[in-house]
Steps between C-alpha positions, in 0.01 A plus 500: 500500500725308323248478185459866513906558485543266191238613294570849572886405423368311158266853400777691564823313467439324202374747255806717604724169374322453165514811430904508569526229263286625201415876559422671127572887516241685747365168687391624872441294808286667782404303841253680691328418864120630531133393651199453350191616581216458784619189574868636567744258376867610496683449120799353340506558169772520175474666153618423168525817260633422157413878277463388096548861467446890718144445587422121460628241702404081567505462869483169777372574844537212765297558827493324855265608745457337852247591798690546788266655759159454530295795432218474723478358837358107441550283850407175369653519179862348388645665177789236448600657179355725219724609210462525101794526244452672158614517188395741229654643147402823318575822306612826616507845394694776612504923540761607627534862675711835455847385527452136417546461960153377512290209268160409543390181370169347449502087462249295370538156662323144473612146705405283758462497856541184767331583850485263769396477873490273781264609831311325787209585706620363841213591757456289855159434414492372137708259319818615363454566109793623265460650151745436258452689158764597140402601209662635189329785322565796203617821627523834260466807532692837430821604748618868506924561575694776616878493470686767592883520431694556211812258596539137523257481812138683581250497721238317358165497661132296290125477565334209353154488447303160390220432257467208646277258623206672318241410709591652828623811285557793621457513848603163589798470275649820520462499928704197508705493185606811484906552601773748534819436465864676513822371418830636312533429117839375394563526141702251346571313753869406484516696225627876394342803662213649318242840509107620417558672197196772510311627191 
């Protein structure tokens, strides 16, 4: 638990601090909790959004997932801990509806992903036997956003899904990669109150 609260704290917390100290005009921070997909896994996650102009925009999204509950009933099996942090940069492009209160944006996003897990098979008739396994792998794929607000803070909700790894794509990937998050956005943090301007 501890673990969980300081890197949660350092997703959230410390983006929010940077960005006090060197926010250019329009920066937005936006923490968001979610799950991904068949193998529910709740979702801490922070975004970066720096717009080069109305449409385009250079974006960071930082990502902890963790399993807390098992998702199937296993009796002899120990899940001691199963979580994955990523990191991924990109490009995103905006519409923005009537009224400027609502902008979708579609992001384009490549990084890396570390995964790790630690379980044991602890039956009374076999020798105990415990799996430890990490690995570090690409992850891209194309994230859709939906802010809505036209003052300092919106509701921010995103749907991510992954190209990748290629060769258990679709199914595979997208049942267990797959994740929805929602959050708030906070533009400029620290900074001077801002709005969507609509065209």
């Amino acid at each position: 638990m501890r673990f969980i609260l300081i890197t949660i704290s350092l997703l959230v917390a410390a983006p929010c601090l940077w960005a006090q100290q060197a926010a250019p005009a329009g920066l937005e921070l936006s923490p968001a909790i979610g799950a991904t997909g068949s193998i529910v896994k709740p979702t801490v996650s922070a975004m970066l959004r720096l717009p080069l102009n109305h449409r385009l925009s250079v974006v960071s999204h930082s990502l902890f997932s963790l399993l807390l509950f098992r998702n199937q009933p296993q009796t002899y099996m120990q899940t001691h801990y199963n979580y994955s942090l990523t990191q991924k940069f990109g490009l995103g492009y905006a519409l923005y509806g009537k009224g400027g209160k609502a902008r979708h944006t579609v992001f384009l996003l490549g990084g890396i992903r570390y995964a790790t897990f630690k379980e044991s098979l602890d039956h009374p008739d076999l020798d105990r036997v415990t799996t430890v396994t990490s690995t570090v792998v690409p992850d891209y794929g194309l994230m859709y956003g939906l802010s809505l607000g036209r003052k300092r803070y919106t509701f921010d909700t995103r749907l991510y899904l992954p190209f990748s790894p290629i060769r258990y794509y679709p199914q595979g990937t997208l049942n267990n990669l797959v994740y929805l998050e929602f959050g708030i956005g906070i533009k400029r943090c620290g900074g001077n109150k801002g709005q969507f301007r609509g065209r």
